[in-house]
C-alpha positions as CSV (number, residue, x, y, z in Angstrom):
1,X,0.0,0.0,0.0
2,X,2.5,2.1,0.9
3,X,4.1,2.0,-2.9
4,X,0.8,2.5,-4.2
5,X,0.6,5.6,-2.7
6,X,4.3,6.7,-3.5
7,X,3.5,5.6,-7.0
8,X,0.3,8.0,-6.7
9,X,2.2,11.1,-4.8
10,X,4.9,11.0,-7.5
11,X,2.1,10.7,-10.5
12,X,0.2,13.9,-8.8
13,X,3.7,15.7,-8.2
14,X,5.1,15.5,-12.3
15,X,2.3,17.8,-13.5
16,X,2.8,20.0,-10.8
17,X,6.6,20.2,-12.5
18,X,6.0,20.5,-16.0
19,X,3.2,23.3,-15.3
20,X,6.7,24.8,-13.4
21,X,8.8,24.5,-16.9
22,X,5.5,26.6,-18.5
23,X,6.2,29.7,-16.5
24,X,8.8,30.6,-19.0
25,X,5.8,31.1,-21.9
26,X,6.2,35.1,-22.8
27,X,2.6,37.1,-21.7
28,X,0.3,39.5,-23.4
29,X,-1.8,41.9,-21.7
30,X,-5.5,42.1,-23.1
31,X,-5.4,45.6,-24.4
32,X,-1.9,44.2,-26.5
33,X,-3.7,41.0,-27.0
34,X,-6.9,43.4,-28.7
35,X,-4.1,45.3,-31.0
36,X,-2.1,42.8,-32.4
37,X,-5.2,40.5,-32.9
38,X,-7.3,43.3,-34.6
39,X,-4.8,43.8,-37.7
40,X,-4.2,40.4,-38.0
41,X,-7.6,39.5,-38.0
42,X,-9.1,38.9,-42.4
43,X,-12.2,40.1,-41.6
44,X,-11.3,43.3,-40.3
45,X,-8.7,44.0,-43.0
46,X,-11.0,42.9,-46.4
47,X,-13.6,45.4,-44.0
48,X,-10.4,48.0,-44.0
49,X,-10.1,47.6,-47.9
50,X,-13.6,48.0,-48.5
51,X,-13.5,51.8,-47.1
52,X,-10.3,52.3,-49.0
53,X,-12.5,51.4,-51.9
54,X,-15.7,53.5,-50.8
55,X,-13.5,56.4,-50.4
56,X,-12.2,56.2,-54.2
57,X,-15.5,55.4,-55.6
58,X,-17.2,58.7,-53.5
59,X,-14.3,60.8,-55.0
60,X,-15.1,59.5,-58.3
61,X,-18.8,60.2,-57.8
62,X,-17.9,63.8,-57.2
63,X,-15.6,64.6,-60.0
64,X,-17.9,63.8,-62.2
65,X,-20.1,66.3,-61.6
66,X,-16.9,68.6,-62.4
67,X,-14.3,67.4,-64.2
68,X,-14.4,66.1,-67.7
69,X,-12.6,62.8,-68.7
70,X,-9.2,63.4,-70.5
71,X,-7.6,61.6,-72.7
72,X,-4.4,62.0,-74.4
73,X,-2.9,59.9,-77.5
74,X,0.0,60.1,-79.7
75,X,0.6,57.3,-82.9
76,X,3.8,57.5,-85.5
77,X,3.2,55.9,-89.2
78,X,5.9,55.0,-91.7
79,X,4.8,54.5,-95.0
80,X,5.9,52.1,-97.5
81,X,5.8,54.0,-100.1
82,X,5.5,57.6,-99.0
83,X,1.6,58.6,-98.5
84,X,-0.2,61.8,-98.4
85,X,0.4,63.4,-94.6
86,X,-2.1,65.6,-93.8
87,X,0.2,67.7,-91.6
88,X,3.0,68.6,-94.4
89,X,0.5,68.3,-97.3
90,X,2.8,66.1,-99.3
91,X,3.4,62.3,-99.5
92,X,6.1,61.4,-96.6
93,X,7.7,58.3,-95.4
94,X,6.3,59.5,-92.1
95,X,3.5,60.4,-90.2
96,X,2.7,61.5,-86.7
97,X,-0.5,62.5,-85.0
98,X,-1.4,63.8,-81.0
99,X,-4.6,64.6,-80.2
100,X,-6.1,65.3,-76.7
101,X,-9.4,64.8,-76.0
102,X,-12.1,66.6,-73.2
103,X,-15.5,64.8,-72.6
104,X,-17.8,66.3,-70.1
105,X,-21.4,64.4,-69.5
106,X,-24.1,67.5,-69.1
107,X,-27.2,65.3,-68.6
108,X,-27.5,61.6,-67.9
109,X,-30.9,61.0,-66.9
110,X,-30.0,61.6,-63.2
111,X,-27.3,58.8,-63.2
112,X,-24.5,61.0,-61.3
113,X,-27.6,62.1,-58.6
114,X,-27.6,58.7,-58.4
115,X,-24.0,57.6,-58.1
116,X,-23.4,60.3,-55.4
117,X,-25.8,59.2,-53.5
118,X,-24.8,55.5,-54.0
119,X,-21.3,56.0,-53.0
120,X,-22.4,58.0,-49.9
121,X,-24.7,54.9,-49.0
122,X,-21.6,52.6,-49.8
123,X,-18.9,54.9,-47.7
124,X,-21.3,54.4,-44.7
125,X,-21.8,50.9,-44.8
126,X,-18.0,50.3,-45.2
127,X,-17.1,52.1,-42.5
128,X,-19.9,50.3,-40.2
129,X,-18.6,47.3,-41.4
130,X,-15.3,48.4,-40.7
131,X,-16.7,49.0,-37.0
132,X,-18.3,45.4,-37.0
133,X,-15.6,43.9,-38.0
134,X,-13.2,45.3,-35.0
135,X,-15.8,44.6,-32.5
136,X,-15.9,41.0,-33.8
137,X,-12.4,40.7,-34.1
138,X,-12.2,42.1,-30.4
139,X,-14.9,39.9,-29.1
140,X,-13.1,36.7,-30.6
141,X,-9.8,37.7,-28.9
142,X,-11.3,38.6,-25.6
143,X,-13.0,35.0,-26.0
144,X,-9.2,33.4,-26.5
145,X,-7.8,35.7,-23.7
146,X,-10.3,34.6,-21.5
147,X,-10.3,31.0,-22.3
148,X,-6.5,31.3,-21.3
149,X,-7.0,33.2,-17.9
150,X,-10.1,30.7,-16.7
151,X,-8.5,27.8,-18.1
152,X,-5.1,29.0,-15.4
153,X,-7.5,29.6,-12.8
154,X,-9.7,25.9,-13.5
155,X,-6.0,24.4,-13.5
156,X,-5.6,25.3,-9.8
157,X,-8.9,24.6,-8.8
158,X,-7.8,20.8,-10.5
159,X,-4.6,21.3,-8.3
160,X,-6.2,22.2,-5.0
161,X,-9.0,19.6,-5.4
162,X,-6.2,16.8,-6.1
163,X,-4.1,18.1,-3.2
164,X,-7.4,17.7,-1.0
165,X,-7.6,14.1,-2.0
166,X,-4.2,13.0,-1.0
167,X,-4.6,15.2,2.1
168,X,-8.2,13.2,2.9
169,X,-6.5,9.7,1.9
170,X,-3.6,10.8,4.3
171,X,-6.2,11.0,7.3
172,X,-8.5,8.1,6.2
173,X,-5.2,5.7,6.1
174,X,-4.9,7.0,9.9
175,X,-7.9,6.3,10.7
176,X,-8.1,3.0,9.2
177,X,-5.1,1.9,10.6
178,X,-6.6,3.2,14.4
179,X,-9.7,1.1,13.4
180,X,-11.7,4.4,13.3
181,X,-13.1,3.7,10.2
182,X,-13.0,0.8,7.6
183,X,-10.7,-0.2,4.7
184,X,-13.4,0.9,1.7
185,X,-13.1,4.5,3.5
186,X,-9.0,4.9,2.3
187,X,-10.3,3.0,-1.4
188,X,-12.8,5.6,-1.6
189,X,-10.3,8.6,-1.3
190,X,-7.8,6.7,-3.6
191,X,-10.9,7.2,-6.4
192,X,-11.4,10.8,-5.6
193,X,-7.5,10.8,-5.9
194,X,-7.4,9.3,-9.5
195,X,-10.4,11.6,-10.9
196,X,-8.6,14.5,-9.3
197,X,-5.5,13.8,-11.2
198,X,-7.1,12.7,-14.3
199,X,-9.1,16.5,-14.3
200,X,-5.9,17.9,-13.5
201,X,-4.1,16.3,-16.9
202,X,-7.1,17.3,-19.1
203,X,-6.8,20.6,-17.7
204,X,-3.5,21.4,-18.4
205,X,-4.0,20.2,-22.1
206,X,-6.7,22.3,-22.1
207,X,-4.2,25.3,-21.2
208,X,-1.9,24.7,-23.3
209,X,-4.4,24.3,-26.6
210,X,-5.7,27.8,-25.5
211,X,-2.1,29.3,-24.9
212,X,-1.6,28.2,-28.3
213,X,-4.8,29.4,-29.7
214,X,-3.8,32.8,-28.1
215,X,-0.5,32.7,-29.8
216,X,-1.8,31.9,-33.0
217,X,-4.3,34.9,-33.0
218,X,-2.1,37.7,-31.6
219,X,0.5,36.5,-34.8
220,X,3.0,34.4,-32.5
221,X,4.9,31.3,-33.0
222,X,4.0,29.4,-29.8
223,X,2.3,29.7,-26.9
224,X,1.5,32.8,-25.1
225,X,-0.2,33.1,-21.6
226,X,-2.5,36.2,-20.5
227,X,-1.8,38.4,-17.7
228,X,-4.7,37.6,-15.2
229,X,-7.4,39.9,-15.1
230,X,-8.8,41.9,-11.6
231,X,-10.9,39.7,-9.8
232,X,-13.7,42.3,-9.7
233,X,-16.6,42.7,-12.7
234,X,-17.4,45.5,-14.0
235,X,-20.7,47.5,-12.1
236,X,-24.1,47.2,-14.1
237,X,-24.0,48.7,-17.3
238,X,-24.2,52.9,-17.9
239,X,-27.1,53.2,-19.5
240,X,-30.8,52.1,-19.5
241,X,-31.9,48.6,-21.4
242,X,-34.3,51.3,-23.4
243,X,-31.1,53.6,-24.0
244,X,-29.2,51.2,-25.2
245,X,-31.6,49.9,-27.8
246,X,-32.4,53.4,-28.8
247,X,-27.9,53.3,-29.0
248,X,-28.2,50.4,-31.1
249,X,-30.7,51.5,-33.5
250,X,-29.1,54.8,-34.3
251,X,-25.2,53.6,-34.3
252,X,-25.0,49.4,-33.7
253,X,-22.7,48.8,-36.7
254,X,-24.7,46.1,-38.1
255,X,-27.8,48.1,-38.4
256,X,-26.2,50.8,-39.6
257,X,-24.6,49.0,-42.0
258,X,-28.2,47.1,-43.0
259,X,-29.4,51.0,-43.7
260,X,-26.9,52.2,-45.8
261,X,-27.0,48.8,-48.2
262,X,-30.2,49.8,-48.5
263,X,-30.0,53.0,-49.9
264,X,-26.9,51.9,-51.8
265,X,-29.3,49.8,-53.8
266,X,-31.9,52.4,-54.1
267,X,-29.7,54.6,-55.3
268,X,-28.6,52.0,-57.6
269,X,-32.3,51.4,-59.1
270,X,-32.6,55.1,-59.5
271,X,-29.9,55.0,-62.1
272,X,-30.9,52.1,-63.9
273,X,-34.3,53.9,-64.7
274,X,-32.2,57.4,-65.9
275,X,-31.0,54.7,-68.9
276,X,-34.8,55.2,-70.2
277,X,-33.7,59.1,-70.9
278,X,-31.5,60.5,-73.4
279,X,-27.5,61.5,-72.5
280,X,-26.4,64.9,-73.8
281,X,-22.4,64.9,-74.2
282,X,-19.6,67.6,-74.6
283,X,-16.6,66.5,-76.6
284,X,-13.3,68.8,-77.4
285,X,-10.8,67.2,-79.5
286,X,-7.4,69.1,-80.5
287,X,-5.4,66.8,-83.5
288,X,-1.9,67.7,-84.9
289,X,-0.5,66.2,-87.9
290,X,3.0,66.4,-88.5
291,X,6.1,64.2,-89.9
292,X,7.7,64.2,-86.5
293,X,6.8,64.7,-83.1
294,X,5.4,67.1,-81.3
295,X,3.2,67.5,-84.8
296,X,2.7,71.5,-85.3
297,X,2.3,71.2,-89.0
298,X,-1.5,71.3,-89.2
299,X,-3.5,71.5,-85.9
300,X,-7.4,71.3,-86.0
301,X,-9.9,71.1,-83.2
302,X,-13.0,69.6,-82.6
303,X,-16.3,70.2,-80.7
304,X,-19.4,67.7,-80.3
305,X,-22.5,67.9,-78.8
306,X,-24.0,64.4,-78.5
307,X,-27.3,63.1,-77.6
308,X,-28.0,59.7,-77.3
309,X,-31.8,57.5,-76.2
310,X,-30.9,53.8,-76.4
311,X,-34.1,52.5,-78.3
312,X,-33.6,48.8,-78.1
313,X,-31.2,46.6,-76.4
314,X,-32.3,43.3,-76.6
315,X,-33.6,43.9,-73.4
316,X,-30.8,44.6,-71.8
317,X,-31.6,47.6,-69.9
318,X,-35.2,45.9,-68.6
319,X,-32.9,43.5,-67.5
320,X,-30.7,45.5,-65.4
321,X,-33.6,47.3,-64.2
322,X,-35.1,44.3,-62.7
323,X,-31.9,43.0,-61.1
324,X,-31.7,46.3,-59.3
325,X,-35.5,46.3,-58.3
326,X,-35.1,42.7,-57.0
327,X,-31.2,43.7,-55.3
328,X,-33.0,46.9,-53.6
329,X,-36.5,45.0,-52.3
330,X,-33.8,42.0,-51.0
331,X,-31.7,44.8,-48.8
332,X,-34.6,46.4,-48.1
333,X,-36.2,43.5,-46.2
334,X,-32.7,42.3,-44.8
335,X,-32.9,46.5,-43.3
336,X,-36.8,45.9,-42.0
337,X,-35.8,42.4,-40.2
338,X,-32.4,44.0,-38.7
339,X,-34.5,46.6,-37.4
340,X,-37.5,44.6,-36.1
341,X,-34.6,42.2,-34.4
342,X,-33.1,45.2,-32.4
343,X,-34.6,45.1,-29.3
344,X,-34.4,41.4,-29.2
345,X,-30.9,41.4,-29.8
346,X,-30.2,44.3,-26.8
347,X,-32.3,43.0,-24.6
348,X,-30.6,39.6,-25.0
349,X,-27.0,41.0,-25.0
350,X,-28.3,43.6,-22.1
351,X,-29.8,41.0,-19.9
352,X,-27.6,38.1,-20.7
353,X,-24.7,40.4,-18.7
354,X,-26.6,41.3,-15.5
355,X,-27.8,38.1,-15.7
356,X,-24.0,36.9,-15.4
357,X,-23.3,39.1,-13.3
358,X,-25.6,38.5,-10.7
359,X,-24.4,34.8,-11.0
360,X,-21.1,35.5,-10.4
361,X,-21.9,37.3,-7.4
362,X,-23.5,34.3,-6.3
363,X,-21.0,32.0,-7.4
364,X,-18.9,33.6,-5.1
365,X,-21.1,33.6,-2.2
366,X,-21.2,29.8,-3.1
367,X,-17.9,28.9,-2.7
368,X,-17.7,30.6,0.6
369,X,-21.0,28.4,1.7
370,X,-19.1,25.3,-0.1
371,X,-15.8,26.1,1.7
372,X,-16.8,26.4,5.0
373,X,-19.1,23.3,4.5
374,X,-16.2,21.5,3.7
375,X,-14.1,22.8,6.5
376,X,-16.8,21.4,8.8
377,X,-17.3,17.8,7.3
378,X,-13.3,17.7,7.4
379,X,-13.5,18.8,11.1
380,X,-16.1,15.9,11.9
381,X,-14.4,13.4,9.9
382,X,-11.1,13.3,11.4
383,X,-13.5,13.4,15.0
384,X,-15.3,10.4,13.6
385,X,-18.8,12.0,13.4
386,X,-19.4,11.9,10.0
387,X,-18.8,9.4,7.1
388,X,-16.2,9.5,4.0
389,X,-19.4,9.9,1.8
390,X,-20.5,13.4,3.8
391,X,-16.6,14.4,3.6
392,X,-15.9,13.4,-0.7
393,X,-19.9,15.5,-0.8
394,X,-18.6,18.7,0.6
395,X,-15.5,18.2,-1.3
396,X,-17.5,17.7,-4.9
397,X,-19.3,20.9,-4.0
398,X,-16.2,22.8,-3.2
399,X,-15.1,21.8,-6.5
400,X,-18.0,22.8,-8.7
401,X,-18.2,25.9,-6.4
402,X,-15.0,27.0,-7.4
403,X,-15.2,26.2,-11.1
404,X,-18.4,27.6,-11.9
405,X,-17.2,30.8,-10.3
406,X,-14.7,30.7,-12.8
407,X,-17.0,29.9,-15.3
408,X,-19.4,32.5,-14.4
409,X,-16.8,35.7,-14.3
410,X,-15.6,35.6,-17.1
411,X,-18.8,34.6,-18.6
412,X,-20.1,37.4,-17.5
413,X,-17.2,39.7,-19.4
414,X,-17.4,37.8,-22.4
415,X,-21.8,38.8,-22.2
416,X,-20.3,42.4,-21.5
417,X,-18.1,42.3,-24.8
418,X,-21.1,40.9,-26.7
419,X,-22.8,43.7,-25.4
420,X,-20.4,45.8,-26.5
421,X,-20.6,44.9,-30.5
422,X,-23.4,45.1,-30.7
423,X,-24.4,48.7,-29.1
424,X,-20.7,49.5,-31.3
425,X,-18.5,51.3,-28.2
426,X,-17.2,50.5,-24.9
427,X,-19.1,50.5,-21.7
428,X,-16.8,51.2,-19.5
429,X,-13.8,53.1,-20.9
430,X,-12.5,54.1,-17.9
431,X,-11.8,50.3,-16.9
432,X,-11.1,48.8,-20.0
433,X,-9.8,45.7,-19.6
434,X,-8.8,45.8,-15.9
């Protein structure tokens, strides 16, 4: 027996030992974790692109409406034999021509009212999405950090509950050697003593997965651990549950972003119906002709007033039509059910944090209960007043006290960040990421 329980000391003791060789894992704070993550993150940099894009396309949109499109091109010609240049007047070997050419637009059946107003729509939903995308990138790296931190803090609840059993088998071989109690009292504890070690392996494997799933997001090689957090939530949120939906509604990314699609594809309809008007166009041309280049020989310039009215495509402007009808009605629902599903989504968000954390708070007062009920079953055991079953009970609910206060704290921050996204700011800047 004695072996058995050297063979079990040493087993509980060489986890303990390579956890020690871990320490040497470099850290990350969570506000360092949140910036390296962010510009690392796909999502967020296609959502960066995307307002690089807007931003062009809006420029574009307005220079229409003042500039002309220029164009400038230049061709040289040998002849073989010599042909009439219409620079020099005579047949030449040669021939080079330049011409520059203006084109303004003066009426396109509303189609640049249109664009402007399309690229606005589009410059506001890129930059919403841009918003959505950091909060999502933040919330999935507050998720990681926090799997790390609770995972370190479950690893020495596993430690502490296996240390407990070989303390309890200790006392129960005492007693069972004293005749105090019976033989299946010490076979018990040896049990409680295998599941606690077995927990306490699985947990460390689950610390190092999320070390390495921290590492991996924050753009690291290896592992990284997470500086642990302060103990203490943050207070009830700021604002009312009917303040923050009225937030939501007027700046949550997501619904924001819903809105301006919308008009995007309005906008977008709008111009497919100017194609049933005519286009009045301003051309300037200026041509040289010359035998070499720059040509100054002969210079002539050019001025064209064009109207157009497409009469028949084949249908190809009824089709375009109805694909932006049908893009617009699509959006536009998509923008009804967003909005219809805001005060849902707050009030679950909003309520799924006080909710966690009020359970926190009475996690904690839990544990306490659970602790001292465990103190007292220890106490009677060791006087012989209670039985190993009472004792390994107040030691299971020690246990679960302690992990599902764990659980609950930082469930209760990761509700907060969800929060968070979806209102589109912080609640508590002040305390960010104590």
């Amino acid at each position: 027996m004695l072996a058995l329980l050297a063979a079990l000391q040493f087993q509980l003791q060489a986890p303990s030992l390579a956890a020690a060789r871990d320490d040497s894992f470099p850290t990350v704070t969570l506000p360092e974790a949140l910036r390296r993550a962010t510009g690392l993150d796909p999502s967020y940099v296609a959502a960066v692109g995307l307002v690089d894009n807007a931003r062009w396309a809006r420029r574009s949109a307005f220079a229409v409406f003042l500039l002309p499109a220029v164009a400038v091109e230049t061709d040289a010609t040998k002849n073989l034999p010599a042909f009439f240049n219409f620079g020099t007047l005579r047949p030449e070997s040669y021939a080079v021509s330049a011409q520059v050419a203006a084109r303004f637009d003066l009426f396109t059946g509303g189609q640049k009212v249109a664009e402007l107003t399309r690229s606005a729509a589009v410059l506001d939903a890129a930059h919403a999405g841009e918003l959505q995308a950091r909060f999502n990138a933040a919330f999935e790296t507050e998720a990681t950090y926090y799997a790390v931190v609770s995972d370190a803090e479950l690893l020495r609840v596993a430690r502490e509950r296996a240390q407990r059993a070989e303390q309890q088998l200790g006392v129960a071989r005492a007693r069972v050697v004293s005749g105090a109690a019976v033989q299946t009292d010490s076979l018990q504890l040896r049990l409680e003593l295998s599941k606690a070690q077995v927990g306490l392996l699985v947990q460390q494997t689950a610390l190092r997965v999320a070390r390495l799933s921290l590492g991996s997001r924050i753009g690291a090689v290896g592992p990284v651990d997470a500086v642990p957090l302060d103990s203490v939530l943050p207070a009830t949120p700021p604002l009312t549950l009917d303040a923050a939906v009225e937030e939501a509604a007027n700046q949550g990314p997501s619904y924001r972003q819903a809105r301006a699609l919308e008009r995007a594809a309005a906008a977008v309809f709008r111009g497919r119906l100017g194609t049933y008007l005519p286009r009045v166009s301003l051309t300037g041309v200026g041509i040289g002709y010359s035998n070499s280049f720059y040509p100054r020989a002969a210079k002539f310039t050019q001025l064209t007033l064009t109207v157009t009215l497409p009469i028949w495509d084949n249908f190809q402007r009824q089709t375009l039509i109805s694909q932006a009808r049908v893009s617009r009605d699509i959006l536009r629902a998509q923008r009804d059910s967003a909005e219809r599903s805001i005060r849902r989504d707050v009030t679950a968000a909003y309520d799924g944090y006080v909710t966690a954390r009020a359970a926190a708070d009475i996690a904690a007062q839990a544990v306490a209960v659970a602790r001292e009920s465990y103190r007292v079953q220890q106490s009677r055991y060791r006087a012989g007043a209670s039985t190993i079953l009472d004792l390994l009970k107040a030691q299971s609910d020690l246990d679960d006290a302690e992990s599902g206060l764990v659980a609950a704290r930082y469930a209760a921050r990761l509700a907060l960040a969800g929060l968070e996204t979806i209102v589109g700011r912080r609640l508590f800047p002040e305390q960010e990421y104590r």
